[in-house]
N, C-alpha and C positions, 0 to 999 in steps of 0.2 A: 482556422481556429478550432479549438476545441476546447469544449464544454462537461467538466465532472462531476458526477453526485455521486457519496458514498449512503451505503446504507448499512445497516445488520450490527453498527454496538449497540450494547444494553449493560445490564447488569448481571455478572454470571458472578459463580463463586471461582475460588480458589481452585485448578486441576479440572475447570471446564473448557468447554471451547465453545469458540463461536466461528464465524465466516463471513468476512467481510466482502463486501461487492462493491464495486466502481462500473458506472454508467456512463461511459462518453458518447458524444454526442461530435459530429464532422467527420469529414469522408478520411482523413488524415491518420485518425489513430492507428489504423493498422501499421503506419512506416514509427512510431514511436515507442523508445521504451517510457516505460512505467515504473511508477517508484510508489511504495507507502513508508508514509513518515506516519511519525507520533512524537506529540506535546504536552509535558504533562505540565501542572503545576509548577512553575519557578525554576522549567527549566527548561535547555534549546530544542528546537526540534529537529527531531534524527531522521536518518533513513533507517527503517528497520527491512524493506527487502527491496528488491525491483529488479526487473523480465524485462530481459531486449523485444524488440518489435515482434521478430517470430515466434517468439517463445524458446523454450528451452536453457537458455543460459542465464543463468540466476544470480543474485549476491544477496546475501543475508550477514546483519549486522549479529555480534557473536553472540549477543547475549537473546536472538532469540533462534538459532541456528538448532536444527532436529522439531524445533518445535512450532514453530511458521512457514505452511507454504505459498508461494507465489505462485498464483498461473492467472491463463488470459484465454479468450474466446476471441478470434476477433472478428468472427462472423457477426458474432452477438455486442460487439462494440465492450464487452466487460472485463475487468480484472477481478482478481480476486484472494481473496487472503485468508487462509484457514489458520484457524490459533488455538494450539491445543493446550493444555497440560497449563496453564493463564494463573499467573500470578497477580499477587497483589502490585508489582512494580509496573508492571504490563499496563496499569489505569494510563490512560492519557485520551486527548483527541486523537483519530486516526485520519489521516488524508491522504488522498492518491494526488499522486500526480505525473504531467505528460514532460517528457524530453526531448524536445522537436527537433534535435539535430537525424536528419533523414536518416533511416536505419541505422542507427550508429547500434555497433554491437559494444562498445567499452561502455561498461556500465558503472554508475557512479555515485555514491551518496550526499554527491554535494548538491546542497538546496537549491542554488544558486542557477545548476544545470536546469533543470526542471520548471518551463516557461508558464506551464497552466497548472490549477490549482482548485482541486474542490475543495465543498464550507467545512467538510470534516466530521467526522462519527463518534461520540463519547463511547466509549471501552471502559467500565469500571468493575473490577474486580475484587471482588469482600464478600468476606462472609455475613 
């Protein structure tokens, strides 16, 4: 089993960044990839990136592609999400989450894949 907490939204303006971190917890996370979604107001929620097990091979959803990146520690059991250049669209909750099929290197935006689930990081963006 595996256990996530995100940390690091706030409130930034327009053309700032922030960096998101994900805490797991179980001996496991290293053989899974990882995915961060986001929720906004009234509407589904997306994958916007996610990092196979080892790192390295990435997918980023388009509209935030050049300006999100994905990486992972897995000494340090973290993931992480750098967000630059942040728009006002960009507001939502943000949550990590784990994909336990064992090293699977296809990587995937569907929710559905993705078994564990942190509480999730408010990201709001305004001037």
């Amino acid at each position: 089993q595996v256990q996530l907490a995100e940390s690091g939204g706030e409130l930034v303006q327009p053309g700032g960044s922030l960096r998101l971190s994900c805490a797991a917890s179980g001996d496991d996370f290293m053989n899974y990839a990882m995915g961060w979604f986001r929720q906004a107001p009234g509407k589904q929620r997306e994958c916007v990136a996610a990092i196979i097990w080892a790192g390295g091979t990435t997918y980023y959803a388009d509209s935030v592609k050049g300006r999100f990146t994905i990486d992972r520690d897995n000494t340090k059991k973290m993931v992480y999400l750098q967000m630059n250049s942040l728009k006002a669209e960009d507001t939502a909750v943000y949550y990590c989450a784990a994909d336990t099929r064992y090293r699977n290197t296809l990587l995937t935006n569907m929710e559905r894949a993705y078994k564990y689930w942190g509480q999730g990081t408010q990201v709001t963006v305004s001037s």
